[in-house]
C-alpha positions as CSV (number, residue, x, y, z in Angstrom):
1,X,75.1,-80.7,-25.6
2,X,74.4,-78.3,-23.0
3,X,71.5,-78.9,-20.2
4,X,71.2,-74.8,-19.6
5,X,67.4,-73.7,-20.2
6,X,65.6,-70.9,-21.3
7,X,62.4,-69.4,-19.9
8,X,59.7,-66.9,-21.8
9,X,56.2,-65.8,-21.2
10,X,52.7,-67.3,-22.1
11,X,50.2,-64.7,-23.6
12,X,46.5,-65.7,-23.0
13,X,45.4,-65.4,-26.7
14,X,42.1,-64.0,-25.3
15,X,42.8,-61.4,-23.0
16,X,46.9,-60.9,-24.6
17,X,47.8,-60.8,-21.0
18,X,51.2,-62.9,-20.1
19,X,50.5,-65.8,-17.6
20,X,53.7,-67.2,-16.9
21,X,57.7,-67.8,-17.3
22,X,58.0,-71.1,-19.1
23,X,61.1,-73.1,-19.1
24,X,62.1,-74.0,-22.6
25,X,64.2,-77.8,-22.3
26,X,67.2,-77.8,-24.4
27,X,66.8,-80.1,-27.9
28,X,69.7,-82.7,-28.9
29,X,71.7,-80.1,-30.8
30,X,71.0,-76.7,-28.8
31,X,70.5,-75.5,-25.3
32,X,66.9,-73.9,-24.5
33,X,68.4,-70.2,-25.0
34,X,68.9,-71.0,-28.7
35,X,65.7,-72.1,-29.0
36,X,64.1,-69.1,-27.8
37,X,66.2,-66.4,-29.8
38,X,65.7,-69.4,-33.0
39,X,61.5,-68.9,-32.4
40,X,61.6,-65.3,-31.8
41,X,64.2,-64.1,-34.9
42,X,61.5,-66.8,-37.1
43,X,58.6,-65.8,-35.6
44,X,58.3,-69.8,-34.7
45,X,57.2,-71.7,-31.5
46,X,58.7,-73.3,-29.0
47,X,57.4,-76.1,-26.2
48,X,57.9,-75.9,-22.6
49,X,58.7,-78.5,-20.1
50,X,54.9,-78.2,-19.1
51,X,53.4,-78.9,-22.7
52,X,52.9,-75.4,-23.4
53,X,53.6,-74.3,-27.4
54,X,54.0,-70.5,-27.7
55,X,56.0,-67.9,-29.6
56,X,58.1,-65.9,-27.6
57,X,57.3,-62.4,-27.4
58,X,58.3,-60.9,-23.7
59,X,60.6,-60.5,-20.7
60,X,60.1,-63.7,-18.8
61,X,61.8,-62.2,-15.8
62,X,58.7,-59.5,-15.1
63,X,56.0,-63.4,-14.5
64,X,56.1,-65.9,-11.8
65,X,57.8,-69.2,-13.2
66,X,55.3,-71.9,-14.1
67,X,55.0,-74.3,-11.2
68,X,54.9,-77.2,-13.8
69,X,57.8,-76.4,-15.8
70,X,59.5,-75.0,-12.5
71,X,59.0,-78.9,-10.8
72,X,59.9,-80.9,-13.9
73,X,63.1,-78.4,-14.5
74,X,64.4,-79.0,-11.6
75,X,63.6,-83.2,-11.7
76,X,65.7,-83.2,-14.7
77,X,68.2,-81.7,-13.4
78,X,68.5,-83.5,-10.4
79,X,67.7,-81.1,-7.8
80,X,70.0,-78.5,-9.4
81,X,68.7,-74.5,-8.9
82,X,68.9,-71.7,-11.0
83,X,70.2,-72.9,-15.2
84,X,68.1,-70.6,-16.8
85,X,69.4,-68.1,-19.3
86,X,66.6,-64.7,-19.3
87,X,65.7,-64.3,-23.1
């Protein structure tokens, strides 16, 4: 099992404008970057460590990093920086 994560973009579904980079956990059987390429060849969704359930659709690395999922990333990791993998 690998504990690397995955970030990707919330889209207001209002305005269409992306909010933020999420990080995407990893499940049991894949890390977060399989998760995200799984939702976006499927058109499925995926759940952040914040709560937030989105499809992937956009360059994470052009939005600021969720605060939330940025803090509760790096708790689960013990302190470690850096993991994710840019979809």
């Amino acid at each position: 099992m690998s504990t690397q994560t995955d970030r990707d973009v919330e889209v207001d579904p209002q305005a269409g404008e992306p909010r933020f980079a999420h990080i995407v956990p990893p499940s049991p059987d894949c890390d977060g970057a399989t998760l995200i390429t799984r939702a976006r060849v499927t058109g499925g969704t995926v759940t952040a460590y914040c709560g937030w359930t989105f499809t992937p659709s956009n360059d994470p690395r052009r939005f600021q990093t969720c605060e939330t999922c940025e803090r509760m990333f790096t708790m689960a990791t013990g302190g470690a920086t850096g993991g994710w993998i840019d979809a």
